[in-house]
Backbone as JSON Lines, residues from 0, in Angstrom:
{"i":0,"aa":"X","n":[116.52,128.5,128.78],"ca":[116.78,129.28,127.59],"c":[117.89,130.28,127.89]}
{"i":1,"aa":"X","n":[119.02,130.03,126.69],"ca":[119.92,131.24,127.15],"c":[119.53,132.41,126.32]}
{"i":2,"aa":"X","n":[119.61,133.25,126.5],"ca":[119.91,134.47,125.85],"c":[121.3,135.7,126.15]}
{"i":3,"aa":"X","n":[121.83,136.01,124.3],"ca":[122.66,136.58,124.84],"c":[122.61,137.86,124.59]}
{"i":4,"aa":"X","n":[122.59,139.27,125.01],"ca":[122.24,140.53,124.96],"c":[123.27,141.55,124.49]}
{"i":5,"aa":"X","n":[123.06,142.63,123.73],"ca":[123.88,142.88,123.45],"c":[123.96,144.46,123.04]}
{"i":6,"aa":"X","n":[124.22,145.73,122.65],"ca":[123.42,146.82,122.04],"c":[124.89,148.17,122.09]}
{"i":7,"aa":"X","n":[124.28,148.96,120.88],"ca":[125.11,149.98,120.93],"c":[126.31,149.78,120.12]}
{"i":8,"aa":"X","n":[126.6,148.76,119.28],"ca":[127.7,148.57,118.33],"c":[127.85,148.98,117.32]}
{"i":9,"aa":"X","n":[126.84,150.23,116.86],"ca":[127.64,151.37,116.11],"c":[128.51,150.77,114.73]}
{"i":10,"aa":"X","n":[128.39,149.57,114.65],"ca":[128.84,149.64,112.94],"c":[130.0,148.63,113.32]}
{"i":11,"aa":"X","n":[129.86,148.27,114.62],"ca":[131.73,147.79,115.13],"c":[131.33,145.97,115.06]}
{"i":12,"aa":"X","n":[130.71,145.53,114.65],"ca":[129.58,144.33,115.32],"c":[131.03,142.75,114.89]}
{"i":13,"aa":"X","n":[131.46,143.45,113.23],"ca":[132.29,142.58,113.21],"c":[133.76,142.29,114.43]}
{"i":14,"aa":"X","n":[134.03,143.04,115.0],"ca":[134.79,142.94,115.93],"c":[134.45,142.3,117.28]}
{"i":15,"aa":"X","n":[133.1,142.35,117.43],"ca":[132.83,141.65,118.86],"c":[133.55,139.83,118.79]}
{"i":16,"aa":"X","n":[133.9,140.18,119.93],"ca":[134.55,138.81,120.07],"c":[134.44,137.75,121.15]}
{"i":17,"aa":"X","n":[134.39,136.87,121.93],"ca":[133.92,136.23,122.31],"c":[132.29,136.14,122.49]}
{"i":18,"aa":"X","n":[131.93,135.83,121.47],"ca":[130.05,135.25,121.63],"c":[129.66,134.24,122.29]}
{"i":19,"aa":"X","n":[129.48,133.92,123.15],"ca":[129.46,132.7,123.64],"c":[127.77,131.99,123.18]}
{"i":20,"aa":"X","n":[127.93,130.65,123.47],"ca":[126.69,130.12,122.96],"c":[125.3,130.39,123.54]}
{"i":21,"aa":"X","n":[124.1,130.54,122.45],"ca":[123.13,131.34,123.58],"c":[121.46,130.54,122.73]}
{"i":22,"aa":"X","n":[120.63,130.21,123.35],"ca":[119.56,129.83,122.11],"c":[118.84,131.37,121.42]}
{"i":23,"aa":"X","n":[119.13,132.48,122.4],"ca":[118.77,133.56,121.11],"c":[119.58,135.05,121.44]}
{"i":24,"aa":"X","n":[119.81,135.71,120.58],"ca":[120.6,136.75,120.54],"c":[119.73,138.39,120.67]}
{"i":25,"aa":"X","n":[119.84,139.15,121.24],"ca":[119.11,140.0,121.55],"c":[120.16,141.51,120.92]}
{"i":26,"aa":"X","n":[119.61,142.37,120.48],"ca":[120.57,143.17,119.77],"c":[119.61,144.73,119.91]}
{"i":27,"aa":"X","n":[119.74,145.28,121.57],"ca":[118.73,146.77,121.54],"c":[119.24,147.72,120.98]}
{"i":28,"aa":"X","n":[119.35,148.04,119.67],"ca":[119.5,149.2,119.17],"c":[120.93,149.8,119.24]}
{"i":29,"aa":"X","n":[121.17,150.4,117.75],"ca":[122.14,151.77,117.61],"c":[123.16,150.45,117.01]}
{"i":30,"aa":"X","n":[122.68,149.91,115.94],"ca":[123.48,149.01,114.66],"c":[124.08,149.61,113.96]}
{"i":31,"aa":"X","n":[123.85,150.73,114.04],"ca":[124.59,151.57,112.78],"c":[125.4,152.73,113.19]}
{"i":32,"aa":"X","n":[126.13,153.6,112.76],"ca":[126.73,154.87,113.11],"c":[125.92,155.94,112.84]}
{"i":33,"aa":"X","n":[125.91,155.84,111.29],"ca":[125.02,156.76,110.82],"c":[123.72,156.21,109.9]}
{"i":34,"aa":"X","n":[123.41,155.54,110.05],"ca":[121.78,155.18,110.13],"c":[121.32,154.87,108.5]}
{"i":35,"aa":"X","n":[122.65,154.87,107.78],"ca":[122.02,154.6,106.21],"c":[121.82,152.71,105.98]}
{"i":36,"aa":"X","n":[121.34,152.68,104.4],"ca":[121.42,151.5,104.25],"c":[121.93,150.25,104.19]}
{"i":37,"aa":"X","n":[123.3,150.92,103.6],"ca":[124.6,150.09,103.52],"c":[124.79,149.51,104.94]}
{"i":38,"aa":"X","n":[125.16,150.25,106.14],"ca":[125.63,149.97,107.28],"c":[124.63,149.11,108.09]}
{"i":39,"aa":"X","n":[123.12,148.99,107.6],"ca":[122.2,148.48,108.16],"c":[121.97,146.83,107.53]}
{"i":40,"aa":"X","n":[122.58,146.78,105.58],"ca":[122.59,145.94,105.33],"c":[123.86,144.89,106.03]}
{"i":41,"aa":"X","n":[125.16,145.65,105.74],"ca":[126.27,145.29,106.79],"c":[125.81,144.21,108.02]}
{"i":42,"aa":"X","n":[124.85,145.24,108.87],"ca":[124.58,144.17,110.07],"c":[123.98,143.08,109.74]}
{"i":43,"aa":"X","n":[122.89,143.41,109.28],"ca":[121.67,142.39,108.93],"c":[122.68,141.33,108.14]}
{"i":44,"aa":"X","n":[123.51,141.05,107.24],"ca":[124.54,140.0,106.59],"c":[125.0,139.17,108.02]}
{"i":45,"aa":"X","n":[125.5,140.0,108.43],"ca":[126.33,139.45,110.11],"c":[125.8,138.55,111.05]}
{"i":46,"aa":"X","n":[124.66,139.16,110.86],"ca":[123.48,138.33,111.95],"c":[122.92,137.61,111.67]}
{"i":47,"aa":"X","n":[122.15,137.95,110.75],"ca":[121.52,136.32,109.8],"c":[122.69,135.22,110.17]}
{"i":48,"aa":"X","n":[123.46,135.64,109.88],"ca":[124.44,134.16,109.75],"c":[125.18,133.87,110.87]}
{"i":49,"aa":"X","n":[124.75,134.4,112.5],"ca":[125.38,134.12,113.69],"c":[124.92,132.77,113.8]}
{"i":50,"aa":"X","n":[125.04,131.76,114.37],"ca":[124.26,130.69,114.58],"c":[123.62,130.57,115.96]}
{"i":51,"aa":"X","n":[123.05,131.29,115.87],"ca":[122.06,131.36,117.39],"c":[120.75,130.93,116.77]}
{"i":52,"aa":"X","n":[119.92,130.13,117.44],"ca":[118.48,129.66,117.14],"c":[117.4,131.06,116.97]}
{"i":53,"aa":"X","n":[117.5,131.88,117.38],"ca":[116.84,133.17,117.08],"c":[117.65,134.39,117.57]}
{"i":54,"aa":"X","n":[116.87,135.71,116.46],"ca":[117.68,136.49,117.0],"c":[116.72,138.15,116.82]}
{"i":55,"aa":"X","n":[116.63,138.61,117.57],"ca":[116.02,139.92,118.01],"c":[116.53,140.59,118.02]}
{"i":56,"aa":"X","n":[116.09,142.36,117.24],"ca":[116.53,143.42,117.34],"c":[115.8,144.34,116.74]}
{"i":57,"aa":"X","n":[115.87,145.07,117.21],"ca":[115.32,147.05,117.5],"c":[116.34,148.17,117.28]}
{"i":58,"aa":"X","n":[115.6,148.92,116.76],"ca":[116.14,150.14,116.1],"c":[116.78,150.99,117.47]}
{"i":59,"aa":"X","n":[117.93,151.84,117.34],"ca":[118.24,152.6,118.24],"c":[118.16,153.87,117.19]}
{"i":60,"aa":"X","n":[118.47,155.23,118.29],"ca":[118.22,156.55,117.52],"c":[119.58,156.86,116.36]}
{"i":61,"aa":"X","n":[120.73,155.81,116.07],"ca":[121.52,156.21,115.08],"c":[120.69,155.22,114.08]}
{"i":62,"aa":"X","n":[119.88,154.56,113.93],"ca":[119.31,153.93,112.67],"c":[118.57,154.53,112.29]}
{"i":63,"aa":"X","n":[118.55,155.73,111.3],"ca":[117.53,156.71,110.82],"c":[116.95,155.65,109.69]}
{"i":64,"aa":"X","n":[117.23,155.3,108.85],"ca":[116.87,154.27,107.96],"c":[115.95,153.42,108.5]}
{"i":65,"aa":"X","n":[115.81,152.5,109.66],"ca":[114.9,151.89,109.95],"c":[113.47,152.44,110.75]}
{"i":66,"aa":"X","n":[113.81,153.8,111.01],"ca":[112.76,154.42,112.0],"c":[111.38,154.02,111.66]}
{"i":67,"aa":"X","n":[110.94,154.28,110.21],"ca":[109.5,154.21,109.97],"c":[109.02,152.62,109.29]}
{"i":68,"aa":"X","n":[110.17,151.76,109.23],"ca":[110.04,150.68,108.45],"c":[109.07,149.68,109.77]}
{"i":69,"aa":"X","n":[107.97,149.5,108.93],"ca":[107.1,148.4,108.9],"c":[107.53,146.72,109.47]}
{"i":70,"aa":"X","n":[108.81,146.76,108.45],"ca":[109.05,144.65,108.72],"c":[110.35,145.55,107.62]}
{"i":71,"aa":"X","n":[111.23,144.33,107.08],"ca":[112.2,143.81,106.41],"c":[112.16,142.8,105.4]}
{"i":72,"aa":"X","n":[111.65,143.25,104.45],"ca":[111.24,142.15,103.88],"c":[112.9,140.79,103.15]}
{"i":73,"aa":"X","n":[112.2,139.85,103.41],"ca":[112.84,138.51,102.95],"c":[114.01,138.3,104.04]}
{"i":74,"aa":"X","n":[113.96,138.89,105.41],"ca":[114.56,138.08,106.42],"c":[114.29,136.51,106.4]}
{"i":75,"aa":"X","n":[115.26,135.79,107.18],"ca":[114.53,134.45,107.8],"c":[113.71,134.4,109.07]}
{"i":76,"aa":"X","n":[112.77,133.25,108.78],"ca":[112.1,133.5,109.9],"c":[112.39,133.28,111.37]}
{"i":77,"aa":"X","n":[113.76,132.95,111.75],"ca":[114.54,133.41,112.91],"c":[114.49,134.51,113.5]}
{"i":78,"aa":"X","n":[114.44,135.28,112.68],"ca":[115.28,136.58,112.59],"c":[114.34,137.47,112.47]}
{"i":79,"aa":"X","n":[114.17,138.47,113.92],"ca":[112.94,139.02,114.38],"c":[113.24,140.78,114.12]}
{"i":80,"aa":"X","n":[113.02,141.79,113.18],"ca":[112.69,142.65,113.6],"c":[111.44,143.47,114.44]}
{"i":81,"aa":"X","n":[111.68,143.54,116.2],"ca":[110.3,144.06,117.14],"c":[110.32,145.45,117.01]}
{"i":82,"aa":"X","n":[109.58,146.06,116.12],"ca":[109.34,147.52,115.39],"c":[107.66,147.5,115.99]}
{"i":83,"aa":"X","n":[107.89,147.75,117.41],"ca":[106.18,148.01,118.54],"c":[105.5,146.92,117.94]}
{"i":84,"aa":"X","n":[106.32,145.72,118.36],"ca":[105.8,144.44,118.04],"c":[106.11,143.34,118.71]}
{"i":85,"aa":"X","n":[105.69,142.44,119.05],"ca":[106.42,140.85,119.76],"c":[106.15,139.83,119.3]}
{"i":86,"aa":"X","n":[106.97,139.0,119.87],"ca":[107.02,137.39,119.16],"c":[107.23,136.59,120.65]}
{"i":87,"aa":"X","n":[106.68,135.27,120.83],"ca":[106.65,134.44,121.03],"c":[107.48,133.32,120.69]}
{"i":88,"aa":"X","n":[108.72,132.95,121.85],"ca":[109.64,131.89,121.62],"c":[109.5,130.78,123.04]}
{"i":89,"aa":"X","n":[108.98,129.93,122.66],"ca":[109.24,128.56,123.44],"c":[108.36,129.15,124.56]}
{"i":90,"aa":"X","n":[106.94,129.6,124.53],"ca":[106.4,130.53,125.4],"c":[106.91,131.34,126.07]}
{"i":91,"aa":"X","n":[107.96,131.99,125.63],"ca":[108.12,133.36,125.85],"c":[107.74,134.31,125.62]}
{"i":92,"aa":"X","n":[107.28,135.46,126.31],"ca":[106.84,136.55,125.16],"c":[108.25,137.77,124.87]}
{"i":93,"aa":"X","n":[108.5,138.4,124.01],"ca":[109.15,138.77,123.75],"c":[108.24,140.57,123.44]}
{"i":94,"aa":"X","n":[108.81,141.47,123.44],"ca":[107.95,142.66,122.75],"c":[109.03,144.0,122.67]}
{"i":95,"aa":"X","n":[109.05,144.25,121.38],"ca":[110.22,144.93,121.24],"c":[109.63,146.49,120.86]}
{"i":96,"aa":"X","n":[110.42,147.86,121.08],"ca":[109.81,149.07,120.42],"c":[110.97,149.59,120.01]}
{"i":97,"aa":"X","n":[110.12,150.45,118.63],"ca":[110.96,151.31,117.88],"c":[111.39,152.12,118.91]}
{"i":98,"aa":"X","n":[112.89,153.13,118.11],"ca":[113.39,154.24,118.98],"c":[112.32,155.0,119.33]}
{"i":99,"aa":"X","n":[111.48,155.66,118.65],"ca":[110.62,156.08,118.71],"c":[109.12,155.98,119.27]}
{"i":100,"aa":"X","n":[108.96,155.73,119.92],"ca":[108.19,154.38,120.25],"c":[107.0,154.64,121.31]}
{"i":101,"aa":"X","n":[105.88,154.29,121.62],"ca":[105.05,154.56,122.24],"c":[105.19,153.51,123.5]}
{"i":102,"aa":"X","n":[105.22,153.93,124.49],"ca":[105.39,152.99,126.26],"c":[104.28,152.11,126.37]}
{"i":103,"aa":"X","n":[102.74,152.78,125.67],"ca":[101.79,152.27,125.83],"c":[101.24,150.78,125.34]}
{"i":104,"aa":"X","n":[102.39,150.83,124.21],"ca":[102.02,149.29,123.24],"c":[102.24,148.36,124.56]}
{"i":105,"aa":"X","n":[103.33,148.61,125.12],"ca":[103.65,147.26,125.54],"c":[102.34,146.48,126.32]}
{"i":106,"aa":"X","n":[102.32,144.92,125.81],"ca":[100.93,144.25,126.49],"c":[101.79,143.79,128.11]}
{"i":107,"aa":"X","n":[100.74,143.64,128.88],"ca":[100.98,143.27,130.18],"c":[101.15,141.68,130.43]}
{"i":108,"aa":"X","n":[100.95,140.9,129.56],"ca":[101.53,139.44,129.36],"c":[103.48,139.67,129.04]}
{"i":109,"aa":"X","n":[103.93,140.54,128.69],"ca":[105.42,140.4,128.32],"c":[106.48,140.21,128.91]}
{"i":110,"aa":"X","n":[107.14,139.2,128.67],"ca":[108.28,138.62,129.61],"c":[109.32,139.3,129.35]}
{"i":111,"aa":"X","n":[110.08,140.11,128.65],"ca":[111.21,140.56,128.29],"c":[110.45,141.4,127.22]}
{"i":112,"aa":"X","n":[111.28,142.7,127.79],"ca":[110.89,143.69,127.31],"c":[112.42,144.64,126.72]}
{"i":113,"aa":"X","n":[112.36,144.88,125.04],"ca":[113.04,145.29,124.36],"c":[113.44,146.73,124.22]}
{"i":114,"aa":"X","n":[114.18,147.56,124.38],"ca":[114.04,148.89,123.94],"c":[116.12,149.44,123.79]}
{"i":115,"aa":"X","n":[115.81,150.65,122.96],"ca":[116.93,150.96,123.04],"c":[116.86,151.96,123.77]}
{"i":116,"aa":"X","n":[116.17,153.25,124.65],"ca":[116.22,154.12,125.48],"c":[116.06,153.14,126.72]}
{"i":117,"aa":"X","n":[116.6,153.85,127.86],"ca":[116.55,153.39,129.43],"c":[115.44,153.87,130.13]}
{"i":118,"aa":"X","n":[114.64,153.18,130.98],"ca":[113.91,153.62,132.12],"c":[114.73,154.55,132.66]}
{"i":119,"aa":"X","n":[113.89,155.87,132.59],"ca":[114.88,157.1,133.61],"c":[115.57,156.76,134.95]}
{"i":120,"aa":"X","n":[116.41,157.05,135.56],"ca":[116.71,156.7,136.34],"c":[117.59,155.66,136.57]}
{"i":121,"aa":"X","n":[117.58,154.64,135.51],"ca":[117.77,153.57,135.77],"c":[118.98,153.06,134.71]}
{"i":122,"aa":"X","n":[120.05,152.62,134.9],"ca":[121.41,152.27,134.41],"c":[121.34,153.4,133.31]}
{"i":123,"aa":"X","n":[120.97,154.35,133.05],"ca":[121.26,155.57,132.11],"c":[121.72,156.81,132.13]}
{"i":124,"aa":"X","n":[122.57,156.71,132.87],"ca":[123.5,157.71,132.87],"c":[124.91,157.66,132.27]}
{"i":125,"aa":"X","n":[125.45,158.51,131.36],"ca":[126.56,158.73,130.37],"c":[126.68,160.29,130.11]}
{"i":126,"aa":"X","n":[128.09,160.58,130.25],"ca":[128.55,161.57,130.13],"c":[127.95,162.61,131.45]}
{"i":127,"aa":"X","n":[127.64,161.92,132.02],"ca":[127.13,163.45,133.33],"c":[125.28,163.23,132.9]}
{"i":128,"aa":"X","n":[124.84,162.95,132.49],"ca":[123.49,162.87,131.89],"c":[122.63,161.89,132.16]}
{"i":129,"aa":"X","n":[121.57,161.83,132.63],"ca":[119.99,160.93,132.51],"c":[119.48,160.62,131.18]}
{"i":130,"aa":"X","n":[119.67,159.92,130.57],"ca":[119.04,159.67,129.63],"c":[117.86,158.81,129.15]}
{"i":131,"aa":"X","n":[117.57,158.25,130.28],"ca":[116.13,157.74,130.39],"c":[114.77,158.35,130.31]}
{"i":132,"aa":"X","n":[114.33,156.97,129.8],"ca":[112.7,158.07,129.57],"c":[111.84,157.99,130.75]}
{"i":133,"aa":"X","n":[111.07,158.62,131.09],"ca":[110.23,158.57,132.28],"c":[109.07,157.64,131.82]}
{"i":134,"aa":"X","n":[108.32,158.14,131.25],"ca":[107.25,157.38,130.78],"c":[107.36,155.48,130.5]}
{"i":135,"aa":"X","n":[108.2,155.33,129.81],"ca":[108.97,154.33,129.75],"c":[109.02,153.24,130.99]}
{"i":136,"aa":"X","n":[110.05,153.74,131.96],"ca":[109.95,153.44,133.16],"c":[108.34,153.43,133.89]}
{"i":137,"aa":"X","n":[107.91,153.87,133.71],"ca":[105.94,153.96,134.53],"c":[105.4,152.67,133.77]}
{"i":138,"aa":"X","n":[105.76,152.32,132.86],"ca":[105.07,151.25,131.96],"c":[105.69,150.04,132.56]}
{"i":139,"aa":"X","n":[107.04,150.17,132.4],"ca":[108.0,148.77,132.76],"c":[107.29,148.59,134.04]}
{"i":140,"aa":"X","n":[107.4,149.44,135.0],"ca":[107.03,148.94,136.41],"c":[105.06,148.49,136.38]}
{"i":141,"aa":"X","n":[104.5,148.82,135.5],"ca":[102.92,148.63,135.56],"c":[103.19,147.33,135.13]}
{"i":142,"aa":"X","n":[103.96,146.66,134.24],"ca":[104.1,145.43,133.04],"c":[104.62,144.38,134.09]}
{"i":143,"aa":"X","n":[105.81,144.74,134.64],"ca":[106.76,144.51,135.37],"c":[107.34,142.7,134.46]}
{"i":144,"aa":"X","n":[107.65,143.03,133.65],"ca":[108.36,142.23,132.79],"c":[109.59,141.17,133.69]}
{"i":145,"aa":"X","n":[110.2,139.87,133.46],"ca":[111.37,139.8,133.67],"c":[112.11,140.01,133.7]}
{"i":146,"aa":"X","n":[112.44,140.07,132.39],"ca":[113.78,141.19,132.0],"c":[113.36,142.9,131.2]}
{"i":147,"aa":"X","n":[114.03,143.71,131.27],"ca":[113.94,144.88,130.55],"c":[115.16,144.79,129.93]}
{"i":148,"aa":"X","n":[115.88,144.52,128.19],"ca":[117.16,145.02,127.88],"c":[117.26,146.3,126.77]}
{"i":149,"aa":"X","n":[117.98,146.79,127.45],"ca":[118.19,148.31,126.45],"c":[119.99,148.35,126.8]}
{"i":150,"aa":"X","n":[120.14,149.8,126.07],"ca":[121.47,150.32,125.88],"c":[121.24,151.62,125.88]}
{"i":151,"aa":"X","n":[121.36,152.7,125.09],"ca":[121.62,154.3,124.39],"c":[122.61,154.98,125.34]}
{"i":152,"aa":"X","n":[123.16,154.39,126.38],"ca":[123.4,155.6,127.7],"c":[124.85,154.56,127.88]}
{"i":153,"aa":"X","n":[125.49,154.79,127.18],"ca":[127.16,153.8,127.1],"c":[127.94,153.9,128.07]}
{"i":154,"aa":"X","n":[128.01,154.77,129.2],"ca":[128.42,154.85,130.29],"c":[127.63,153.93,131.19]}
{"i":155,"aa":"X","n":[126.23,153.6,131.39],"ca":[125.11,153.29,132.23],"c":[125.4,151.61,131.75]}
{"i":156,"aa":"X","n":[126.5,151.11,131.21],"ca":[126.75,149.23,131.46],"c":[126.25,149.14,132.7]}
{"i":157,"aa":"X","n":[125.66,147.8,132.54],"ca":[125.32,147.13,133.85],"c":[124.27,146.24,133.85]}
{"i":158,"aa":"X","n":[124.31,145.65,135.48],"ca":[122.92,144.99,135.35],"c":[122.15,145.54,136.88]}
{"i":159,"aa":"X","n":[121.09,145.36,136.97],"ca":[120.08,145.91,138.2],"c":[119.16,145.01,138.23]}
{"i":160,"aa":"X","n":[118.63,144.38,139.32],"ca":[117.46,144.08,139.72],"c":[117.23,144.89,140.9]}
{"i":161,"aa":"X","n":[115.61,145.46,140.25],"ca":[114.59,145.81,141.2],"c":[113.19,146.15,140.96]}
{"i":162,"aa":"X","n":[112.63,145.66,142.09],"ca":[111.38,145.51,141.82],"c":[110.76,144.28,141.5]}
{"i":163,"aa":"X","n":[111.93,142.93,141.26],"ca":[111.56,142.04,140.8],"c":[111.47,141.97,138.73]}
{"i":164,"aa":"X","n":[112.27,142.76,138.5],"ca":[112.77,143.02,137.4],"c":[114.12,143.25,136.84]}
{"i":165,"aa":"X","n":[114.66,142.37,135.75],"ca":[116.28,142.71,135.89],"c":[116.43,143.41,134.45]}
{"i":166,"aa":"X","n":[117.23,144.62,134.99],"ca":[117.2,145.2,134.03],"c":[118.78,145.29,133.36]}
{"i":167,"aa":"X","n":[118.86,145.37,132.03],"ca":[120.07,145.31,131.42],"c":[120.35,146.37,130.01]}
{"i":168,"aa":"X","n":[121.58,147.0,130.63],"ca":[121.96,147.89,129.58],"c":[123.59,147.31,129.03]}
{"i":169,"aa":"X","n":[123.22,146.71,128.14],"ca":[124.66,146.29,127.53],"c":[124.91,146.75,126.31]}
{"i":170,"aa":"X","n":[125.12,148.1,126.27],"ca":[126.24,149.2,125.45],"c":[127.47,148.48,125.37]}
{"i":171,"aa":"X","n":[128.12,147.89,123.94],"ca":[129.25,147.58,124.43],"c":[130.44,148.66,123.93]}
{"i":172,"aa":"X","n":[129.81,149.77,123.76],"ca":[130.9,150.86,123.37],"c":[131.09,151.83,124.48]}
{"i":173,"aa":"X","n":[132.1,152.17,124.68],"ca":[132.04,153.2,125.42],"c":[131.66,154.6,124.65]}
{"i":174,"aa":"X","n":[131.81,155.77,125.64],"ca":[131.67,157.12,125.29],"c":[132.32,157.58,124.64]}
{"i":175,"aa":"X","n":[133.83,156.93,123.98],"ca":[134.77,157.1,123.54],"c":[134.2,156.34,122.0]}
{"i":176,"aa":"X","n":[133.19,155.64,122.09],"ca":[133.13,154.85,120.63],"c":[134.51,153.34,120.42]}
{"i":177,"aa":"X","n":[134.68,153.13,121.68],"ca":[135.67,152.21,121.79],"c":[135.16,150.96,122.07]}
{"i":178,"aa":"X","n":[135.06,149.58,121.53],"ca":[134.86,148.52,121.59],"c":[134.89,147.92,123.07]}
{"i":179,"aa":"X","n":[134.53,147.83,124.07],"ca":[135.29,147.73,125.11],"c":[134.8,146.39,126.58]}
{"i":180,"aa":"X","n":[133.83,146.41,125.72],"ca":[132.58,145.48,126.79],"c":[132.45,144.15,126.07]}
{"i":181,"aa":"X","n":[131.85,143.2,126.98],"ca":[131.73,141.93,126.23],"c":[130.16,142.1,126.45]}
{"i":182,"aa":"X","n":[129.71,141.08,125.23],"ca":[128.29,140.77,125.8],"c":[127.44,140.1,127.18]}
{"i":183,"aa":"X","n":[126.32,140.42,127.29],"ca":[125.73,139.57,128.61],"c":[125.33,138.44,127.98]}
{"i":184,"aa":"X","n":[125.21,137.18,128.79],"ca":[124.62,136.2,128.66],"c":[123.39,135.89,130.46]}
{"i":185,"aa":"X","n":[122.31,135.59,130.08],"ca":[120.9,135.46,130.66],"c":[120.86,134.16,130.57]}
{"i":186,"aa":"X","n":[120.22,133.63,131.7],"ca":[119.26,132.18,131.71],"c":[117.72,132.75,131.98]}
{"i":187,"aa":"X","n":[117.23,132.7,131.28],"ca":[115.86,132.24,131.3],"c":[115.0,131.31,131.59]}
């Protein structure tokens, strides 16, 4: 299974350019600039119609609009909003959390684990700053998931394995709000 990862595109999504082929698209948070509807419908048009076999995504802290939302109604059923929720692909587990979000949901069966904040410590640093959550991190390592993918910390690109966990922050904006990164692509 490929998956391709991606987060932090701020409204820029039509510009990403080379997508390469992936069976599902992963999208951690911060779709929007400023968090209204328009810019949220914007994405949601974009993505629906990527042709990836599925596609996942979570709220980051510029989507004020989606914070308290439940589901989306009349998506396709491809097309996963994980709002402290998971889905199951090709026995995968998948489990995604709001920005907001409680560490505790996550179940200890989860293979890839969704978020738009960083395990403290861990690829999240931007601008001189930690921006990881602690708590967060205590869960990932109790769960100890395959993958962990997040973004919020646009300086903190990268990838890490440790612990037997690979973790991925693919911000593709910089600190500057500049387009500048390509997406990751994963085998699963």
């Amino acid at each position: 299974m490929k998956i391709l990862h991606i987060s932090d595109t701020h409204g820029l999504h039509h510009r990403i350019k080379d997508m390469p082929e992936a069976d599902i698209i992963i999208h951690s948070g911060d779709i929007s600039h400023n968090g209204t509807e328009g810019e949220v419908l914007d994405f949601l048009n974009w993505f629906i119609e990527l042709s990836y076999n599925h596609k996942i995504f979570v709220t980051g802290n510029h989507d004020l609009c989606l914070w308290d939302a439940e589901g989306i109604e009349d998506l396709p059923e491809n097309v996963h909003f994980l709002q402290d929720c998971g889905v199951e692909i090709d026995g995968v587990q998948f489990y995604g959390l709001a920005y907001n979000h409680q560490e505790g949901l996550i179940p200890g069966n989860t293979d890839v684990v969704i978020t738009h904040e960083p395990p403290v410590m861990i690829l999240d640093n931007s601008a001189g700053t930690h921006w990881g959550n602690a708590p967060l991190r205590n869960r990932i390592m109790e769960v100890k998931p395959r993958y962990h993918l997040f973004g919020h910390a646009h300086d903190g690109y990268g990838i890490l394995k440790q612990d037997g966990i690979i973790f991925s922050n693919a911000a593709l904006l910089d600190d500057m709000n500049r387009l500048v990164r390509k997406p990751r692509l994963f085998m699963l």
